[in-house]
mmCIF file of the N, C-alpha and C atoms, coordinates in Angstrom:
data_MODEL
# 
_entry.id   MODEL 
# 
loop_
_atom_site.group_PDB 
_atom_site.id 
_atom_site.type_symbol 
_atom_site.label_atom_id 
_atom_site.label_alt_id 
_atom_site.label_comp_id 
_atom_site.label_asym_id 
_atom_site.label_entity_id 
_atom_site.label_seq_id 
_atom_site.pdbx_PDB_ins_code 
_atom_site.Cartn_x 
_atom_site.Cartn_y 
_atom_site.Cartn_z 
_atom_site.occupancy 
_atom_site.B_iso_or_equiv 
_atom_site.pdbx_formal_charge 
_atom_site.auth_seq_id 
_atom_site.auth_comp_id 
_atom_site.auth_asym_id 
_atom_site.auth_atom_id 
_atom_site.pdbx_PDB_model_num 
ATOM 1   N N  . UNK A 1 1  ? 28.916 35.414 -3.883  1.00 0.00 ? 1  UNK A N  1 
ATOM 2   C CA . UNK A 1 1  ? 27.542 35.041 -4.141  1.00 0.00 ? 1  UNK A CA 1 
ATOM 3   C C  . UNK A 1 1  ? 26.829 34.643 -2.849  1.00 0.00 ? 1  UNK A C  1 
ATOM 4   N N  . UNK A 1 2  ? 27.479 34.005 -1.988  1.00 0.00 ? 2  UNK A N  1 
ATOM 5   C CA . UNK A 1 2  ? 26.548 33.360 -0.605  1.00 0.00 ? 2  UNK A CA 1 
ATOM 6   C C  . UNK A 1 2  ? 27.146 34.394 0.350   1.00 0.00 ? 2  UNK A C  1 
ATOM 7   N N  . UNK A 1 3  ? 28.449 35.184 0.409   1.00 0.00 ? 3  UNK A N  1 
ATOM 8   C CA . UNK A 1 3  ? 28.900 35.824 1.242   1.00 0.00 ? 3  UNK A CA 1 
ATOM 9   C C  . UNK A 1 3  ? 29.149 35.415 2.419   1.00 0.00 ? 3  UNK A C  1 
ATOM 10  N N  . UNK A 1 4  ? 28.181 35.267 3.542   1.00 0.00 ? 4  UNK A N  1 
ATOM 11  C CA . UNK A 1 4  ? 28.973 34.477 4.588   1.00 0.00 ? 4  UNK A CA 1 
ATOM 12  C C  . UNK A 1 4  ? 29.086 32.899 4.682   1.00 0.00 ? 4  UNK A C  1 
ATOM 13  N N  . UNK A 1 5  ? 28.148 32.585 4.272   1.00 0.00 ? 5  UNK A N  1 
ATOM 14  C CA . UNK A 1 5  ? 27.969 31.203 4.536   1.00 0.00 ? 5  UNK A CA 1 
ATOM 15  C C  . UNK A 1 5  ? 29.616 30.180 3.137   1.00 0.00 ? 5  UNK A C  1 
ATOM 16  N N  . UNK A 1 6  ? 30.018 31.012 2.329   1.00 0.00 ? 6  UNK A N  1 
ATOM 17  C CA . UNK A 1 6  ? 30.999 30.990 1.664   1.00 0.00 ? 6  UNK A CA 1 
ATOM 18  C C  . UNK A 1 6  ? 32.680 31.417 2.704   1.00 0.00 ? 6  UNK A C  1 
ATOM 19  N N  . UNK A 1 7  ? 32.317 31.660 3.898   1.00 0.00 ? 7  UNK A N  1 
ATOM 20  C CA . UNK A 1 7  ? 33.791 31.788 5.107   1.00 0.00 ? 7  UNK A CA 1 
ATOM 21  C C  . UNK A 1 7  ? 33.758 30.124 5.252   1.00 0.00 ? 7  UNK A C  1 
ATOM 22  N N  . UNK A 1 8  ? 34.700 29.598 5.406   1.00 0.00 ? 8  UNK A N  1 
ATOM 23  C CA . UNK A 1 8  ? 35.199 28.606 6.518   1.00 0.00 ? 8  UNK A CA 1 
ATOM 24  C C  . UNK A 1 8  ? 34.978 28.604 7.983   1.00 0.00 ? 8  UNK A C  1 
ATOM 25  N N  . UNK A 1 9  ? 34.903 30.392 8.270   1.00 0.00 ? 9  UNK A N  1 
ATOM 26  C CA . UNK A 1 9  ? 34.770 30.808 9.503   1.00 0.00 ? 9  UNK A CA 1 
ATOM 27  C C  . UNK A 1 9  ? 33.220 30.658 9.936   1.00 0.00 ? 9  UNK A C  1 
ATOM 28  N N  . UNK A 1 10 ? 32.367 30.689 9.256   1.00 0.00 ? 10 UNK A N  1 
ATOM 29  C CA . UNK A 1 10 ? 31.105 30.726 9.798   1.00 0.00 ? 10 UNK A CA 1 
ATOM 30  C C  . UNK A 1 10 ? 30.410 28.949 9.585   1.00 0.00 ? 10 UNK A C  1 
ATOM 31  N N  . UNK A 1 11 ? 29.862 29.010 10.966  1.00 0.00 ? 11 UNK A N  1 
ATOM 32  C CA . UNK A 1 11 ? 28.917 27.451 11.215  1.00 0.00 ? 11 UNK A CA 1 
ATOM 33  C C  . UNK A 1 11 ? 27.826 27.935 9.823   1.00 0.00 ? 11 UNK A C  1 
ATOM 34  N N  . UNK A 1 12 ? 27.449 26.574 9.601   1.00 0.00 ? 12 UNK A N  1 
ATOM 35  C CA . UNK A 1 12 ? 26.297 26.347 8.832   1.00 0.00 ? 12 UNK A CA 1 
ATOM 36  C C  . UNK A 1 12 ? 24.999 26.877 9.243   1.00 0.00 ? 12 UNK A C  1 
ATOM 37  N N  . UNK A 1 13 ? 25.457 26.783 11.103  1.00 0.00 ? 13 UNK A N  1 
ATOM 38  C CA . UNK A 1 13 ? 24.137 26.842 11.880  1.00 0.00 ? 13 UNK A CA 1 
ATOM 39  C C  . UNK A 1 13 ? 23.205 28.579 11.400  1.00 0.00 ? 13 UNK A C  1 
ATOM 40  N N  . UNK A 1 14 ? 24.118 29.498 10.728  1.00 0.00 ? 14 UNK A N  1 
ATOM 41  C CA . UNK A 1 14 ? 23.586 30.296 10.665  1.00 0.00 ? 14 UNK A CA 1 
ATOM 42  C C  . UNK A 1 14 ? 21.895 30.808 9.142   1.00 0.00 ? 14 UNK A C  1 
ATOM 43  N N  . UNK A 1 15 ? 21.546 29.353 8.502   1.00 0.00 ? 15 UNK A N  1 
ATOM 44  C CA . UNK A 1 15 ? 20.910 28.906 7.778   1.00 0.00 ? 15 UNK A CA 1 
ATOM 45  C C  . UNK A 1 15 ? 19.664 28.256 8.870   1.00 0.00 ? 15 UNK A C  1 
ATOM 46  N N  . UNK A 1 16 ? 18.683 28.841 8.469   1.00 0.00 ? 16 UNK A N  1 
ATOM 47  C CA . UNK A 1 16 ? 17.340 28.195 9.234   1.00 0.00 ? 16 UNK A CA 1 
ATOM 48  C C  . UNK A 1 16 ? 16.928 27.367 8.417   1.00 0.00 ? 16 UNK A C  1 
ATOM 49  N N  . UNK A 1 17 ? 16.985 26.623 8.968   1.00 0.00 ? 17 UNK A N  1 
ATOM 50  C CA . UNK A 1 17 ? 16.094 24.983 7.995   1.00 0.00 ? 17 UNK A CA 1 
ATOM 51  C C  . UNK A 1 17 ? 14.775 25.340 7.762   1.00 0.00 ? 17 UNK A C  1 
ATOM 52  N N  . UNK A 1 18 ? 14.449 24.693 5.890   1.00 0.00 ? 18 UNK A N  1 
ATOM 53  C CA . UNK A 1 18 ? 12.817 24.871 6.071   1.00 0.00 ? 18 UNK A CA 1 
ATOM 54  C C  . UNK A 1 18 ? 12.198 23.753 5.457   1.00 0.00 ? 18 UNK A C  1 
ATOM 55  N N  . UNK A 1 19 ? 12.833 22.502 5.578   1.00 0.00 ? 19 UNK A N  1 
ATOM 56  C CA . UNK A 1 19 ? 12.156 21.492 5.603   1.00 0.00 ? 19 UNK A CA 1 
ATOM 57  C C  . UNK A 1 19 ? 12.436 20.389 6.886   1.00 0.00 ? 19 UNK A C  1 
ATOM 58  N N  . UNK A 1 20 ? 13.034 21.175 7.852   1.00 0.00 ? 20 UNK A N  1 
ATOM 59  C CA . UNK A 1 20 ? 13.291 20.002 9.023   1.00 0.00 ? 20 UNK A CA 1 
ATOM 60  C C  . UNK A 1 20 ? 13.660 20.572 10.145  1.00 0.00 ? 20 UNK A C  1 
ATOM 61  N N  . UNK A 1 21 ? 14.369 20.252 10.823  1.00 0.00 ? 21 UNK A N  1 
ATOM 62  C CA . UNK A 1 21 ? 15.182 21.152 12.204  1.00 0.00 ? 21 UNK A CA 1 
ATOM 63  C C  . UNK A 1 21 ? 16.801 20.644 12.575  1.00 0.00 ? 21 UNK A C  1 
ATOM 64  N N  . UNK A 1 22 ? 17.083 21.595 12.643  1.00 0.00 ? 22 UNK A N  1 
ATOM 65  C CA . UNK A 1 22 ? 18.635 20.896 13.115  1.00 0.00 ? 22 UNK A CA 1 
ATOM 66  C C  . UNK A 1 22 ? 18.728 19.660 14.212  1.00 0.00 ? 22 UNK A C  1 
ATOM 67  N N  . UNK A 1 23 ? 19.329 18.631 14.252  1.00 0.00 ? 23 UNK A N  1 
ATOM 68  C CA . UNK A 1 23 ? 19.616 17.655 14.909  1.00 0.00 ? 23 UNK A CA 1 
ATOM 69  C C  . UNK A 1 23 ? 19.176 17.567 16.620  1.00 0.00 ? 23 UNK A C  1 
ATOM 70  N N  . UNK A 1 24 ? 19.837 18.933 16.883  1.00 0.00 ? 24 UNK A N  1 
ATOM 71  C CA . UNK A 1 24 ? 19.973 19.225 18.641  1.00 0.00 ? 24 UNK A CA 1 
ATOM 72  C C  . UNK A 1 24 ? 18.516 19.842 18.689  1.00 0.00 ? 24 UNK A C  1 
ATOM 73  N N  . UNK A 1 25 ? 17.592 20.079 17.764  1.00 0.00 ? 25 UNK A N  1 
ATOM 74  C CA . UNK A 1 25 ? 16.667 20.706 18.096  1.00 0.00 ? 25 UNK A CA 1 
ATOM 75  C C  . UNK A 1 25 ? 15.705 19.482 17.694  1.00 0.00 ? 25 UNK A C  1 
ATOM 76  N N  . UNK A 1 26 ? 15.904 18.179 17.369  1.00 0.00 ? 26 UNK A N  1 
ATOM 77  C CA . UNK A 1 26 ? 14.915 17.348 17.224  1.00 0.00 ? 26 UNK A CA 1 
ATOM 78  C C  . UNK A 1 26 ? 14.241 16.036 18.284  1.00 0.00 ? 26 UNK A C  1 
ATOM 79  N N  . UNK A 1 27 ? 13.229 15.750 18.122  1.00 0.00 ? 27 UNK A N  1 
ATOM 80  C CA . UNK A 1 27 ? 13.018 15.133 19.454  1.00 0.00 ? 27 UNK A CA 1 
ATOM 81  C C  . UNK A 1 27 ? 13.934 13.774 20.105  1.00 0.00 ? 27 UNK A C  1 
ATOM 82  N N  . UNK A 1 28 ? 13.606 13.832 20.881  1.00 0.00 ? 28 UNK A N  1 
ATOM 83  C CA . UNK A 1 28 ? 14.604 12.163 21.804  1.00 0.00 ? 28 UNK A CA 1 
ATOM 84  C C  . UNK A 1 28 ? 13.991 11.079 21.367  1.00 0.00 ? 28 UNK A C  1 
ATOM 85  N N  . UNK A 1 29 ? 12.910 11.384 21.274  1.00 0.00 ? 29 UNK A N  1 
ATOM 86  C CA . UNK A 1 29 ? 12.504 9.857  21.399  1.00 0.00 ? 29 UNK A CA 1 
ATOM 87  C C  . UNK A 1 29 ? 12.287 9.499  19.913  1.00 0.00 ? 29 UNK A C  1 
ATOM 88  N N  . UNK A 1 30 ? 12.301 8.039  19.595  1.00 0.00 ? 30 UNK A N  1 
ATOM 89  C CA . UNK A 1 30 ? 12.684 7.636  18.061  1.00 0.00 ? 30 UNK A CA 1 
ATOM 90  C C  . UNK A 1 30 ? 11.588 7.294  17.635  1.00 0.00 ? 30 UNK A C  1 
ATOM 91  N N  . UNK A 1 31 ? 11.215 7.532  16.513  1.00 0.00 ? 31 UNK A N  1 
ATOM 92  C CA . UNK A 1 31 ? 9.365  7.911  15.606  1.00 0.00 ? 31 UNK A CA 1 
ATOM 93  C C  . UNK A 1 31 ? 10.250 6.564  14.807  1.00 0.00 ? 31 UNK A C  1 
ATOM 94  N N  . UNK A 1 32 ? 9.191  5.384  14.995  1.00 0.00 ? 32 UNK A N  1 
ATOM 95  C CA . UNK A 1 32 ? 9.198  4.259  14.045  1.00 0.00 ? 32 UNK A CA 1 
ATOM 96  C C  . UNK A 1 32 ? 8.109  4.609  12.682  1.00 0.00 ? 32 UNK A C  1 
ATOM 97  N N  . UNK A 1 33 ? 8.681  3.993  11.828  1.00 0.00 ? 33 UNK A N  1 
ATOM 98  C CA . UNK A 1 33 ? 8.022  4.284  10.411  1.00 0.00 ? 33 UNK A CA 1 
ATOM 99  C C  . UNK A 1 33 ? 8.478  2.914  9.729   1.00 0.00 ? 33 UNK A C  1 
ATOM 100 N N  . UNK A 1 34 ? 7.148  2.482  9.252   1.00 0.00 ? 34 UNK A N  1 
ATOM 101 C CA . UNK A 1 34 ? 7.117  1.409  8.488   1.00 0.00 ? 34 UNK A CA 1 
ATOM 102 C C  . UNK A 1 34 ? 6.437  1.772  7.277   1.00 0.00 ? 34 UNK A C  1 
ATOM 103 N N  . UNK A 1 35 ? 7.507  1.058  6.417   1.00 0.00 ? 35 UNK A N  1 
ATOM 104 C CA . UNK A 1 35 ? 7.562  0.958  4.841   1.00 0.00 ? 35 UNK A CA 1 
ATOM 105 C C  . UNK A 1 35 ? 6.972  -0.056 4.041   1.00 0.00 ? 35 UNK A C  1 
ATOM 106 N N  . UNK A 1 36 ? 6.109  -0.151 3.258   1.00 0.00 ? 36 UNK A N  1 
ATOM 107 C CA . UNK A 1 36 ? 5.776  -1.073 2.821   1.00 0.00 ? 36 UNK A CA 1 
ATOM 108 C C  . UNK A 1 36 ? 5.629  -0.914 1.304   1.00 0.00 ? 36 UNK A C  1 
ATOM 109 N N  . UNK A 1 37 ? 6.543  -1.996 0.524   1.00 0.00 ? 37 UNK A N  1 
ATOM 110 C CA . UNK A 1 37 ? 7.291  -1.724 -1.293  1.00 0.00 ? 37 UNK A CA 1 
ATOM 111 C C  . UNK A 1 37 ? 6.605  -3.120 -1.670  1.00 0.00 ? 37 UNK A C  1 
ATOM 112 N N  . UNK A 1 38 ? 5.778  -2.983 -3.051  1.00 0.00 ? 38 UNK A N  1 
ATOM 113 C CA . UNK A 1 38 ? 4.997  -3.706 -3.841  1.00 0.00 ? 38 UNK A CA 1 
ATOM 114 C C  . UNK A 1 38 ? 6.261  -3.769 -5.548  1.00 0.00 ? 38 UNK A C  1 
ATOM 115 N N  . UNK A 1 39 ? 6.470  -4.771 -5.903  1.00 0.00 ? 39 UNK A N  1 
ATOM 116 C CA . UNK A 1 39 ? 7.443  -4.390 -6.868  1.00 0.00 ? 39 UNK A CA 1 
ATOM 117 C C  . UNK A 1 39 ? 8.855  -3.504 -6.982  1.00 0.00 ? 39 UNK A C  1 
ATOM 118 N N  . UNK A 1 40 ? 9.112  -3.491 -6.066  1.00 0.00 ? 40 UNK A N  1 
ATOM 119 C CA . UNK A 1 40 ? 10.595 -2.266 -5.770  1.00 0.00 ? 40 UNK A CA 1 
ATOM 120 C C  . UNK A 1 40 ? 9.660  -1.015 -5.511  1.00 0.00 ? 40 UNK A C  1 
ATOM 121 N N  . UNK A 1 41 ? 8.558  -0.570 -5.253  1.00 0.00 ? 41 UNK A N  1 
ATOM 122 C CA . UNK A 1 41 ? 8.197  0.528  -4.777  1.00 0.00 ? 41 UNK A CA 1 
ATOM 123 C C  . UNK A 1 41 ? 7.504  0.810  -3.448  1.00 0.00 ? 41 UNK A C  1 
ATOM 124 N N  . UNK A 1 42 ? 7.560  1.865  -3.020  1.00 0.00 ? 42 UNK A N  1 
ATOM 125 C CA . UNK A 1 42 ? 7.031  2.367  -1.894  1.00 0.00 ? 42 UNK A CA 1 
ATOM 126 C C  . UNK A 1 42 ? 5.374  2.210  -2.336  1.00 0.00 ? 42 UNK A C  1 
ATOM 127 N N  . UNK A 1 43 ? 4.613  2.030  -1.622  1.00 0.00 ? 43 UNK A N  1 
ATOM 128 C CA . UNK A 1 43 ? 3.303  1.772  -1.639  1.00 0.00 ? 43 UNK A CA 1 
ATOM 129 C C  . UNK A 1 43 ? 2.656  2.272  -0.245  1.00 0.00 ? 43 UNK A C  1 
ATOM 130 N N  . UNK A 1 44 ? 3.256  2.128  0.822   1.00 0.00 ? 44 UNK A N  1 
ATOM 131 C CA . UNK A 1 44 ? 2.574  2.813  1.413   1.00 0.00 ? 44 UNK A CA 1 
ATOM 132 C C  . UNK A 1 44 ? 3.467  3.384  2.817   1.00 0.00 ? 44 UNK A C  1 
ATOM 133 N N  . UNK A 1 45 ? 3.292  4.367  3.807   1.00 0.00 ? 45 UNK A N  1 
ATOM 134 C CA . UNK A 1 45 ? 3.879  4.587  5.090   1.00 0.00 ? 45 UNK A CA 1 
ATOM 135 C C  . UNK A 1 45 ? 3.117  4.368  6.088   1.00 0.00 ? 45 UNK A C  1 
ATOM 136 N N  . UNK A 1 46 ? 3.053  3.830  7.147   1.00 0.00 ? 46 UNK A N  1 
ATOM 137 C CA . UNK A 1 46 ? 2.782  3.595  8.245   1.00 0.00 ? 46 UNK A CA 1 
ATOM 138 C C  . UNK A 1 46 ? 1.163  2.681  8.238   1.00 0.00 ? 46 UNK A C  1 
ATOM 139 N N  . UNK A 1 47 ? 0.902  2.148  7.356   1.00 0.00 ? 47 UNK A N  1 
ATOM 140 C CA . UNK A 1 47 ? -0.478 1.387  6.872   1.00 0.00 ? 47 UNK A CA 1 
ATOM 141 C C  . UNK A 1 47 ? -0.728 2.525  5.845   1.00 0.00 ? 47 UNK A C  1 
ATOM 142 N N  . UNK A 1 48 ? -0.797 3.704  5.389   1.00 0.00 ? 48 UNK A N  1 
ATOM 143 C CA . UNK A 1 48 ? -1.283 4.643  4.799   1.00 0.00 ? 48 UNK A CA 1 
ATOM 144 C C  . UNK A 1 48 ? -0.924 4.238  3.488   1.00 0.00 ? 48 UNK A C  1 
ATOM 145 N N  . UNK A 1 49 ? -1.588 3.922  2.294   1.00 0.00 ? 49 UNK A N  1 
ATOM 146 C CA . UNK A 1 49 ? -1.538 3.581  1.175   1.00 0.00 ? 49 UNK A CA 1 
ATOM 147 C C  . UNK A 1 49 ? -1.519 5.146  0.503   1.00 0.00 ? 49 UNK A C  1 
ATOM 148 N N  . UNK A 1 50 ? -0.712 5.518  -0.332  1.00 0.00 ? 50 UNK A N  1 
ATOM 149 C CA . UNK A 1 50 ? 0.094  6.557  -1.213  1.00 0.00 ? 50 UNK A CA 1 
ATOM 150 C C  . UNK A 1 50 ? 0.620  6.229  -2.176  1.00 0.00 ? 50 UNK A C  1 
ATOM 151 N N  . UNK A 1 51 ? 0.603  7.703  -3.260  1.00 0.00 ? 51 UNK A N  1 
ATOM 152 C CA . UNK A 1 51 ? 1.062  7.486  -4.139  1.00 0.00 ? 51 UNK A CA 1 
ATOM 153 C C  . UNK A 1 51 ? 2.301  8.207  -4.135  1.00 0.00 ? 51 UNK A C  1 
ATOM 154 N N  . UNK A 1 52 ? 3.460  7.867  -5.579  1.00 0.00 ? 52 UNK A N  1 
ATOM 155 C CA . UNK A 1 52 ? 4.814  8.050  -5.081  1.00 0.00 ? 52 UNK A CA 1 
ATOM 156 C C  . UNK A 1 52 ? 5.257  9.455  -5.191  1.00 0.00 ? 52 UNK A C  1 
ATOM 157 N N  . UNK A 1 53 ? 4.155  10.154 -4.922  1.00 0.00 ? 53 UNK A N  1 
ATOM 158 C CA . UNK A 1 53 ? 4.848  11.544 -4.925  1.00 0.00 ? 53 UNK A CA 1 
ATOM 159 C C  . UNK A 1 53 ? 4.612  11.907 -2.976  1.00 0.00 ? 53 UNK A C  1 
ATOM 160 N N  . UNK A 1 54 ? 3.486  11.034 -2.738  1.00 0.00 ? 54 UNK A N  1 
ATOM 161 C CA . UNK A 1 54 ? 2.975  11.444 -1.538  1.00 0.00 ? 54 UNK A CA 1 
ATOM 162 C C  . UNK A 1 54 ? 3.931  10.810 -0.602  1.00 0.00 ? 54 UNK A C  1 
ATOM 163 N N  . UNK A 1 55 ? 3.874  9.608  -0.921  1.00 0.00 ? 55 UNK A N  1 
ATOM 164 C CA . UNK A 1 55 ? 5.437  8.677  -0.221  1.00 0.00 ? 55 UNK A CA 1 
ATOM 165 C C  . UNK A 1 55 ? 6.612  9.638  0.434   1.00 0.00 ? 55 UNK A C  1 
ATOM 166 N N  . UNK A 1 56 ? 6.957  10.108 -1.233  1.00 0.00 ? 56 UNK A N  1 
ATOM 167 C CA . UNK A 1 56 ? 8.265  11.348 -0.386  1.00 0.00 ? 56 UNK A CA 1 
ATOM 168 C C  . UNK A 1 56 ? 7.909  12.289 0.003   1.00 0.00 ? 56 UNK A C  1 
ATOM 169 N N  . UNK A 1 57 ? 7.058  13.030 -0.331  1.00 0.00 ? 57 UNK A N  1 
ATOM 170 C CA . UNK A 1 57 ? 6.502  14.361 0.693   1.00 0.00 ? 57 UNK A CA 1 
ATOM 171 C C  . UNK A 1 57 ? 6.508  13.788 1.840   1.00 0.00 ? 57 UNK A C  1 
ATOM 172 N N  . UNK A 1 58 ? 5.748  13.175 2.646   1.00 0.00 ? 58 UNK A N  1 
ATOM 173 C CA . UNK A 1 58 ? 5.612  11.929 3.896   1.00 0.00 ? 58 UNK A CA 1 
ATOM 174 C C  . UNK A 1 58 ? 6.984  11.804 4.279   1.00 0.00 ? 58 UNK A C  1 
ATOM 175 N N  . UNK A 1 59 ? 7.684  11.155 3.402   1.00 0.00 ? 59 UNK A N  1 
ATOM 176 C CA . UNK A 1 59 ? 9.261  10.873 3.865   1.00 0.00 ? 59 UNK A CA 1 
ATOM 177 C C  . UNK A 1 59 ? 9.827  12.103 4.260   1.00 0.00 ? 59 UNK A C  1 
ATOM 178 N N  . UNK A 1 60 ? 10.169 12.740 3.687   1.00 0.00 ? 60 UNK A N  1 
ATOM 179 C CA . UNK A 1 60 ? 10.898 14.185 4.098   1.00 0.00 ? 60 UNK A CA 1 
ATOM 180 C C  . UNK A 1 60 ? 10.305 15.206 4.816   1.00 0.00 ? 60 UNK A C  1 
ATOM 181 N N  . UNK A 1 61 ? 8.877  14.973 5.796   1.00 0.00 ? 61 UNK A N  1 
ATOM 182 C CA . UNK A 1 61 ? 8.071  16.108 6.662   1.00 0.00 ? 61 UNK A CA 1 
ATOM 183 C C  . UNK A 1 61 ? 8.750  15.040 7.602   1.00 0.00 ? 61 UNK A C  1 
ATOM 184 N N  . UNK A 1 62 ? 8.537  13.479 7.707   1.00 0.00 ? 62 UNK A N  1 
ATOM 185 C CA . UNK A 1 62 ? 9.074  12.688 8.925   1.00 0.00 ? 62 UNK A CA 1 
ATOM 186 C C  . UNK A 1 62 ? 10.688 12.684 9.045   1.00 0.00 ? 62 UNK A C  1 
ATOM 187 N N  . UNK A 1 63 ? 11.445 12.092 8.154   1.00 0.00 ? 63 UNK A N  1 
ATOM 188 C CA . UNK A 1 63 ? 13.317 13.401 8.438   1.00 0.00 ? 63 UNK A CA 1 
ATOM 189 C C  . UNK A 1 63 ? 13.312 14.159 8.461   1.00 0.00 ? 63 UNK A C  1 
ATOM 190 N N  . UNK A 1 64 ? 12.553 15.395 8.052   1.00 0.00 ? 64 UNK A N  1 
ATOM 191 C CA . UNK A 1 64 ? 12.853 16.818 8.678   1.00 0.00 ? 64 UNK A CA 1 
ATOM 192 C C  . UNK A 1 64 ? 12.771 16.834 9.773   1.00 0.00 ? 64 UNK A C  1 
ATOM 193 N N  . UNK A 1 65 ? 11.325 16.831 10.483  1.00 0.00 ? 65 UNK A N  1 
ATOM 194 C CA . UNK A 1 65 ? 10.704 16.960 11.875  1.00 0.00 ? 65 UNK A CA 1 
ATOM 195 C C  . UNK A 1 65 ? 12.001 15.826 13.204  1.00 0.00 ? 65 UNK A C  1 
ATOM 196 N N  . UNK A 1 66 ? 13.017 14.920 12.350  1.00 0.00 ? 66 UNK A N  1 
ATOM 197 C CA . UNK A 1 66 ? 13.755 14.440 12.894  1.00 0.00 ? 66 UNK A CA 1 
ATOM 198 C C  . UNK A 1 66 ? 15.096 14.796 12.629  1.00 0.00 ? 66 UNK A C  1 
ATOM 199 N N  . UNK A 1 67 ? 15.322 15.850 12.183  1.00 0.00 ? 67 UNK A N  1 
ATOM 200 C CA . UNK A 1 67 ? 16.729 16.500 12.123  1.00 0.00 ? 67 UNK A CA 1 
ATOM 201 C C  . UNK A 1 67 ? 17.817 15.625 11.327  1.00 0.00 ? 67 UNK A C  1 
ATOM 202 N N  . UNK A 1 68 ? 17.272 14.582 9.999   1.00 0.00 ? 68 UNK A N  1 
ATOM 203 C CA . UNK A 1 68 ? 17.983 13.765 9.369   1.00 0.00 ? 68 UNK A CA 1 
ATOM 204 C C  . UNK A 1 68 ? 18.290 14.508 8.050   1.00 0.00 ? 68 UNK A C  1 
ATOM 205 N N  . UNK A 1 69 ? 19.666 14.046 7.713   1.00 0.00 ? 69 UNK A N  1 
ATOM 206 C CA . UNK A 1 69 ? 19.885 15.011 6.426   1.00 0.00 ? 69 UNK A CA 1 
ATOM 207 C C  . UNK A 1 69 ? 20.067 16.585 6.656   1.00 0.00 ? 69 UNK A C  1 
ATOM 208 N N  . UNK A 1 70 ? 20.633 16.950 8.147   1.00 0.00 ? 70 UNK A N  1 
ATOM 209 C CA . UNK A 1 70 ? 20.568 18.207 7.551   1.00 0.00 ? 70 UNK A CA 1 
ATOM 210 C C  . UNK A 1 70 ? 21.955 18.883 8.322   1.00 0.00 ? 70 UNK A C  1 
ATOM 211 N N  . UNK A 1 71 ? 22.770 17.667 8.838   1.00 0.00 ? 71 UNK A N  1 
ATOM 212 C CA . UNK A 1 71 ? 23.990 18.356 9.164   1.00 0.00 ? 71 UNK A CA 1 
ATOM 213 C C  . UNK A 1 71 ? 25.184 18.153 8.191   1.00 0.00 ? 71 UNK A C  1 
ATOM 214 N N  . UNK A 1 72 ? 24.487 17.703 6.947   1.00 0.00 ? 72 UNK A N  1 
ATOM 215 C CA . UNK A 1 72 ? 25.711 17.640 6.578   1.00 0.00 ? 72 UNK A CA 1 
ATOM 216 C C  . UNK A 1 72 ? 25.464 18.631 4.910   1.00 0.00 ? 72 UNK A C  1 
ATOM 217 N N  . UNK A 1 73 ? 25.947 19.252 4.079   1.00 0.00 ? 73 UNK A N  1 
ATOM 218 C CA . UNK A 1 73 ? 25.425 20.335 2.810   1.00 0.00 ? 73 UNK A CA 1 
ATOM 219 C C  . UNK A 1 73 ? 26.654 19.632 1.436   1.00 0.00 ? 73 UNK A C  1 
ATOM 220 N N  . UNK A 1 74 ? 26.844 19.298 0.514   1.00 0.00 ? 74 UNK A N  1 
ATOM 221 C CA . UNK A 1 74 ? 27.450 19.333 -0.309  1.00 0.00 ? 74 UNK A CA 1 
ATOM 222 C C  . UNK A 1 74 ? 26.861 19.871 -1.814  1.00 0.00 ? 74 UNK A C  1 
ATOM 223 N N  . UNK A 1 75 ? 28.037 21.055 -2.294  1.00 0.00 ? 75 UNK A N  1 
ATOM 224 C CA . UNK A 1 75 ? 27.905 21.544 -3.300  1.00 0.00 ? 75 UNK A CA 1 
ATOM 225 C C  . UNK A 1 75 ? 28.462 21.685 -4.663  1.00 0.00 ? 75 UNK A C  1 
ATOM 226 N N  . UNK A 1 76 ? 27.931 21.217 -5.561  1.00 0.00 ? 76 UNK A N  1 
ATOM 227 C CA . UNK A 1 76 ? 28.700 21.122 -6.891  1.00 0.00 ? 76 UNK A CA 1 
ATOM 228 C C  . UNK A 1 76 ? 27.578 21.839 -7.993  1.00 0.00 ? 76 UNK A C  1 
ATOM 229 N N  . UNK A 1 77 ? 29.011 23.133 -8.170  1.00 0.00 ? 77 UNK A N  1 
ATOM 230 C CA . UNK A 1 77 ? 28.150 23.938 -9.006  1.00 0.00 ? 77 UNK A CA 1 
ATOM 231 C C  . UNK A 1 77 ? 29.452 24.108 -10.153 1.00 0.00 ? 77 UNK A C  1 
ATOM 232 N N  . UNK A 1 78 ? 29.422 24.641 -11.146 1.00 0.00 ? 78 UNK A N  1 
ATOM 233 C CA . UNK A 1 78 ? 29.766 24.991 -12.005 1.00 0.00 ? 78 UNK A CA 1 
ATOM 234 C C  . UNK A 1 78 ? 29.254 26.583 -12.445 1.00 0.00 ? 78 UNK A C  1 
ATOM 235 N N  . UNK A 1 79 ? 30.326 27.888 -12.267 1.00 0.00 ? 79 UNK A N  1 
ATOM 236 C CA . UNK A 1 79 ? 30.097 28.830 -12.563 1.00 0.00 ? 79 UNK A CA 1 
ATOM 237 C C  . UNK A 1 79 ? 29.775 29.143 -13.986 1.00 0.00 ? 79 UNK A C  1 
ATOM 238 N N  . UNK A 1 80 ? 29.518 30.383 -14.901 1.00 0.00 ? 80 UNK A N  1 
ATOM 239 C CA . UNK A 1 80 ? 30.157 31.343 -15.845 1.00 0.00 ? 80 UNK A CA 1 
ATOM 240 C C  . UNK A 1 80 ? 29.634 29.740 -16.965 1.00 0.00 ? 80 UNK A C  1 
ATOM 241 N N  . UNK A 1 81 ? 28.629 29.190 -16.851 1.00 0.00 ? 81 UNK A N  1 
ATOM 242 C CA . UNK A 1 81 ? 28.202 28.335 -18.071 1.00 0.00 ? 81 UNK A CA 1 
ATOM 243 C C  . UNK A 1 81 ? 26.950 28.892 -18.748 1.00 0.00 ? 81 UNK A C  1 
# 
């Protein structure tokens, strides 16, 4: 079904990221991000008041663009159901 990326033999690296960049390709210098949670929730990023769908869109363009979450893949599938 995945064909190569299903070898042992082949790096991951051969998958182009499309919500972030691989690690070695992300910048040096460290992007601070402040969180701010009203009741156990996210309310806003960086002073920017959002709602919680916008929160994680926001969250995951700023770990992508920082190569977080993406060296590592785990899969649990269940075939033939």
């Amino acid at each position: 079904e995945a064909e190569d990326l299903e070898s042992l033999e082949t790096p991951m690296t051969i998958v182009n990221p499309v919500m972030g960049v691989w690690p070695k390709d992300a910048p040096d210098a460290q992007e601070e991000v402040l969180l701010r949670f009203e009741q156990g929730r996210c309310i806003a990023v960086n002073g920017k008041a959002l709602k919680p769908l916008q929160v994680l869109q926001l969250c995951n363009e700023i770990a992508g663009r920082n190569g977080l979450g993406i060296s590592q893949a785990l899969e649990n599938r269940i075939l033939g159901t």
